[in-house]
C-alpha positions in Angstrom: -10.5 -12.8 2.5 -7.1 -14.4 2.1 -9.0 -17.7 2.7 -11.4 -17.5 0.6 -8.1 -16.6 -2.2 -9.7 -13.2 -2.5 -6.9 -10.2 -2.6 -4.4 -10.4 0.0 -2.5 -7.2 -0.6 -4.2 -3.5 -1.0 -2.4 -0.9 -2.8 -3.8 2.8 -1.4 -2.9 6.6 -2.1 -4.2 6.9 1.6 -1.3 7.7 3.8 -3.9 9.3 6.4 -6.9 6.5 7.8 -6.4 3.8 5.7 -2.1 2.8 5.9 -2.1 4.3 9.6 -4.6 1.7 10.1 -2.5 -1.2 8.1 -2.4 -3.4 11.4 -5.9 -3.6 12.4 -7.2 -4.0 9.2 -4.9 -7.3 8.4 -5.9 -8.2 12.0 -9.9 -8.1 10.9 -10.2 -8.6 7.7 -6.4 -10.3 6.9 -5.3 -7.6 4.0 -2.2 -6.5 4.0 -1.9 -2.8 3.1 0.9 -1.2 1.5 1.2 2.9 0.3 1.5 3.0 -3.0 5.1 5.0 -3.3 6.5 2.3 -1.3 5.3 -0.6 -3.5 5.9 1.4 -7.1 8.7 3.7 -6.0 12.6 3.2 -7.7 15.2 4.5 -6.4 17.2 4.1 -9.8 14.3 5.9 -11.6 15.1 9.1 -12.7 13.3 12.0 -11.4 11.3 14.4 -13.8 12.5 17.7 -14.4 9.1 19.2 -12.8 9.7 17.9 -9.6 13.7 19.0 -9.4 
């Protein structure tokens, strides 16, 4: 798909099949696959107060 300048780069909330899985799947079909707290995620963001 990265060829054909398609998407290169998946963004998922699946931590289970699909990011344990990352490897293979840019392998096959050349996506790279990134979880979704680790591409969005700040450290200097403040946290709310429902989650303290």
């Amino acid at each position: 798909m990265r060829e054909m300048n398609q998407n290169s780069r998946v963004v998922t909330t699946d931590n289970n099949h699909m990011y344990s899985n990352r490897e293979r799947i840019d392998a096959i079909l050349g996506l790279i696959i990134v979880f979704i707290k680790d591409e969005f995620s700040e450290a200097t963001l403040p946290s709310s107060p429902d989650t303290e």
